[in-house]
C-alpha positions in Angstrom: 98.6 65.9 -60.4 98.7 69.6 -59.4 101.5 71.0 -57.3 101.0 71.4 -53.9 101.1 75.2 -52.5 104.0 76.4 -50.9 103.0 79.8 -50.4 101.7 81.5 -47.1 100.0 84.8 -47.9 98.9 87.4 -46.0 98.1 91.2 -46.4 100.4 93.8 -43.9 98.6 96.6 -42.2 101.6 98.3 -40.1 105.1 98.8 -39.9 107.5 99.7 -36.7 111.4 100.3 -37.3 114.1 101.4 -35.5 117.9 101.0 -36.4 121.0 102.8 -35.8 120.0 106.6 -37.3 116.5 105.4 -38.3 114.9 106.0 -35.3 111.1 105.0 -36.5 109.6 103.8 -39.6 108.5 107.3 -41.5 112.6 107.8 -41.3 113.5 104.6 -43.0 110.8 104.8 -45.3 111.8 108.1 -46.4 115.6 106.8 -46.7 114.5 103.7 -48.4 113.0 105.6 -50.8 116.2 108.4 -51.3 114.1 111.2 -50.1 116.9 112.2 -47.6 120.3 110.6 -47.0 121.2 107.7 -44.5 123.1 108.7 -41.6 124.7 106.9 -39.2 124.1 107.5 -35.3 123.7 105.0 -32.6 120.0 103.5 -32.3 118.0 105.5 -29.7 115.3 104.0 -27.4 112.3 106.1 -26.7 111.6 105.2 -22.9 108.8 102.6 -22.2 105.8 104.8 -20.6 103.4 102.3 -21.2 105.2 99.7 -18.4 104.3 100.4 -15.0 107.1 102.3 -13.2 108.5 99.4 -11.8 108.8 97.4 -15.0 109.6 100.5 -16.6 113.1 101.2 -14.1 114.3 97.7 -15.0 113.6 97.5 -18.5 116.6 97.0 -20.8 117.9 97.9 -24.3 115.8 94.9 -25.9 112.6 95.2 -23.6 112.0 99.2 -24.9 113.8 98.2 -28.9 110.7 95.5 -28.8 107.9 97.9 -27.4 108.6 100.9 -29.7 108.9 98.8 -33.4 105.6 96.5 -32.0 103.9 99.4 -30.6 104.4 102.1 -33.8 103.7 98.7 -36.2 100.7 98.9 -34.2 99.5 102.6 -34.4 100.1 102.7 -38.0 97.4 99.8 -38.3 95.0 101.3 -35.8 95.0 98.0 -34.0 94.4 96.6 -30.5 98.1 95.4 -29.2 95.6 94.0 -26.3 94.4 91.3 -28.7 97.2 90.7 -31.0 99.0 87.4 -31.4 102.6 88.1 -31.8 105.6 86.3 -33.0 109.0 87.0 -31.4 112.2 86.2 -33.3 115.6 87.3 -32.2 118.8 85.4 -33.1 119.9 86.5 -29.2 118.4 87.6 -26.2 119.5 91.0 -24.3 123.6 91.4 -25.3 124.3 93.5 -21.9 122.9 91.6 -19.3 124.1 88.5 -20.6 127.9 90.2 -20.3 126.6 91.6 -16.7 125.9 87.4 -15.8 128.7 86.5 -17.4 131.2 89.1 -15.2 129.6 88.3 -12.0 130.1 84.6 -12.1 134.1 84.7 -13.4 134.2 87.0 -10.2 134.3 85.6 -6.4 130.4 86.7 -5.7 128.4 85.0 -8.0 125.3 85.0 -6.4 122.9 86.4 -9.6 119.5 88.8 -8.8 116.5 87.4 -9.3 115.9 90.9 -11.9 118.9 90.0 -13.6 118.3 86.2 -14.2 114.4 87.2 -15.3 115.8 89.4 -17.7 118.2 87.0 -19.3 115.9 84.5 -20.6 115.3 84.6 -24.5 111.6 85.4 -23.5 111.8 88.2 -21.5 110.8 90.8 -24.5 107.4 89.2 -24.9 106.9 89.0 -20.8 106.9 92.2 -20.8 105.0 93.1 -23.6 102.4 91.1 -21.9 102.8 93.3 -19.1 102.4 96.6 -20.8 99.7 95.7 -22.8 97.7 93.3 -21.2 98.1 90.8 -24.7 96.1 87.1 -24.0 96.7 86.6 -27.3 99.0 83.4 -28.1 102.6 84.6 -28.3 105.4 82.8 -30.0 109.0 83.2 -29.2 112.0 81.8 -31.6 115.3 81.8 -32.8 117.3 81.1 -35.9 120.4 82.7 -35.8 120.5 84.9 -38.9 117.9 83.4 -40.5 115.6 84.9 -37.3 113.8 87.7 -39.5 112.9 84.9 -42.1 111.7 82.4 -39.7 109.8 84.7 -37.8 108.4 85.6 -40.7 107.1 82.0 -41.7 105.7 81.6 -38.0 103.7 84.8 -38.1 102.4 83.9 -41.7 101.3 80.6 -40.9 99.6 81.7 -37.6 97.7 84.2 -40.2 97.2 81.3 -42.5 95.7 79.1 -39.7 93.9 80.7 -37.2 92.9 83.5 -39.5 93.5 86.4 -37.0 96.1 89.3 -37.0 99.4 88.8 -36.0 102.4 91.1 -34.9 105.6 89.8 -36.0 108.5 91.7 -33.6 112.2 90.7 -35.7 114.9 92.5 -32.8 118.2 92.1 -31.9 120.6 93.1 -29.1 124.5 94.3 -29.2 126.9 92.3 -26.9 129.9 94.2 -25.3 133.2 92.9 -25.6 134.6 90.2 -25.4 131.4 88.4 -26.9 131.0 91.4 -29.1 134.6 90.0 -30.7 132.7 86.2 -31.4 129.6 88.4 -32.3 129.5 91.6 -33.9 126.4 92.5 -33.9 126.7 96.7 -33.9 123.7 98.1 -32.0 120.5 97.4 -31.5 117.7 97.2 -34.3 114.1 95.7 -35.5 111.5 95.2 -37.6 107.7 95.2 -36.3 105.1 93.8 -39.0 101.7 93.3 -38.2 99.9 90.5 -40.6 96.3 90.2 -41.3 94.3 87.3 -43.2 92.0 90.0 -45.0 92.4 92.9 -47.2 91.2 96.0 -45.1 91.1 99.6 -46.2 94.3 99.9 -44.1 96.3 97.8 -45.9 99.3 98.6 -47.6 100.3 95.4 -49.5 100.0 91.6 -49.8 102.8 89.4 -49.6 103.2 85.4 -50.5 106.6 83.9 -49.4 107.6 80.9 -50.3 111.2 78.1 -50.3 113.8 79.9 -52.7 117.4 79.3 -54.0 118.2 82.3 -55.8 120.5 84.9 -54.0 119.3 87.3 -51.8 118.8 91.1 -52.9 120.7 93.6 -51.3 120.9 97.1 -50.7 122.8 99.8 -53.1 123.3 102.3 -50.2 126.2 100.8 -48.7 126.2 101.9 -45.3 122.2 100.3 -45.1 123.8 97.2 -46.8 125.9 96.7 -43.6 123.7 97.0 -41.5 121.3 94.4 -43.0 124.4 91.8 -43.1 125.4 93.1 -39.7 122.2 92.5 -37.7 119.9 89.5 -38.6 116.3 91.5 -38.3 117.5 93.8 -40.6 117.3 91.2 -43.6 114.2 92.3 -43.8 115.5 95.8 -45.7 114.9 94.7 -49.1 111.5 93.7 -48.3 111.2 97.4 -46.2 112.6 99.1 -49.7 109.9 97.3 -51.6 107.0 98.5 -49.3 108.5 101.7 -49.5 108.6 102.2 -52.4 105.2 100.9 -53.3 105.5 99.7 -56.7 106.3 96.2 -58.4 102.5 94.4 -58.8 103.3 91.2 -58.0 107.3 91.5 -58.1 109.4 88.9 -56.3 112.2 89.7 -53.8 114.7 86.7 -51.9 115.6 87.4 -48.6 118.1 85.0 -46.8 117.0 82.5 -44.9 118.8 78.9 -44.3 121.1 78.4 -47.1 120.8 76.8 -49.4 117.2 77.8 -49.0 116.1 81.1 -48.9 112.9 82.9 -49.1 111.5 84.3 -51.7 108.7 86.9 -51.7 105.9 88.4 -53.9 104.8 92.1 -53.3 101.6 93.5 -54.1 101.2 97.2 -52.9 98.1 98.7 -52.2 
């Protein structure tokens, strides 16, 4: 009897980034690659121009992180965001407002804005990414923890897998002020955009197959980089980022971490 496939394959067409001093993905790639030198600055969020002013005045730190690396995944595939499905996976929601909620109810007033609450929820990023682009497309929103990147990952693949349409995989996370930041250093804010299709197209760049691992995960020579892909869970996506960068490796397989003791591994196949 044959083994059963565990793989989930699918072909990536864009890429969005932003980290702390990689402010878009032609940056990292060009880092990734040692073209120029990594240095550190804090993460910088291009305003949100496609929300509607209103939307666009109460935005937060995780609304325009989610909008730039999903918008500039998309532009580099020439897509539609209208009629993308998309995959949201953070292991938190937005850092500062949940330290605004949390302040206002150890105080005497703790009567919470409606804004506020709204913007509190895990699903707020993809609520308003509805709202600036107009998506109908089915959106899924998850966490897990550190392993957020990888099961994001497996959500967006199998949506590919299944309903055989494109799908935008948005990996984020949010910094929390002290005193969470103490119970959860997460450093700034960073994230991956990936948008998946079920078809090779002549804008492809590679094709990837992931799959259940055990073997440890690869990590990152530059030290500096290799704290901030331990530091913030979307950004275990790096090693896979250095392999598309670098655009070599026919059919070479990479382990990111996932749940332990399973982790992912992950055939590359450049373009």
């Amino acid at each position: 009897m044959s083994k059963p496939n565990r793989q989930l394959s699918a072909w990536i067409e864009g890429i969005g980034f932003l980290a702390p001093g990689l402010p878009d993905w032609p940056t990292a790639r060009a880092v990734l690659r040692g073209e120029q030198a990594y240095e550190h600055a804090p993460s910088v969020l291009p305003a949100p121009a496609i929300l509607p002013p209103a939307e666009r005045r109460r935005a937060s730190r995780v609304v325009k992180l989610t909008l730039a690396i999903g918008l500039e995944a998309a532009a580099h595939a020439g897509a539609d965001v209208a009629r993308l499905a998309t995959v949201f996976s953070a292991s938190g929601a937005d850092g500062h407002n949940c330290h605004a909620l949390c302040e206002q109810l150890a105080g005497e007033d703790r009567q919470i804005s409606p804004t506020r609450f709204h913007n509190s929820v895990h699903n707020a990023a993809a609520g308003y990414w509805g709202i600036a682009t107009g998506a109908m497309a089915p959106c899924q929103v998850l966490c897990a923890y550190d392993a957020s990147f990888g099961a994001g990952l497996i959500d967006a693949l199998g949506q590919v897998v299944l309903d055989r349409q494109p799908t935008l995989l948005i990996a984020y996370d949010s910094e929390y002020p002290e005193p969470l930041f103490a119970k959860r250093p997460v450093p700034d804010v960073a994230g991956v955009g990936l948008l998946l299709t079920p078809e090779r197209t002549e804008r492809s760049l590679a094709r990837i197959a992931v799959a259940p691992g055990t073997a440890t995960a690869e990590t990152l020579a530059d030290g500096a980089l290799e704290t901030l892909r331990t530091a913030i869970p979307a950004l275990r996506a790096l090693p896979l980022l250095r392999k598309l960068a670098l655009g070599e490796g026919e059919g070479e397989e990479i382990c990111l971490d996932y749940l332990p003791p399973m982790q992912l591994s992950v055939a590359v196949e450049p373009c």
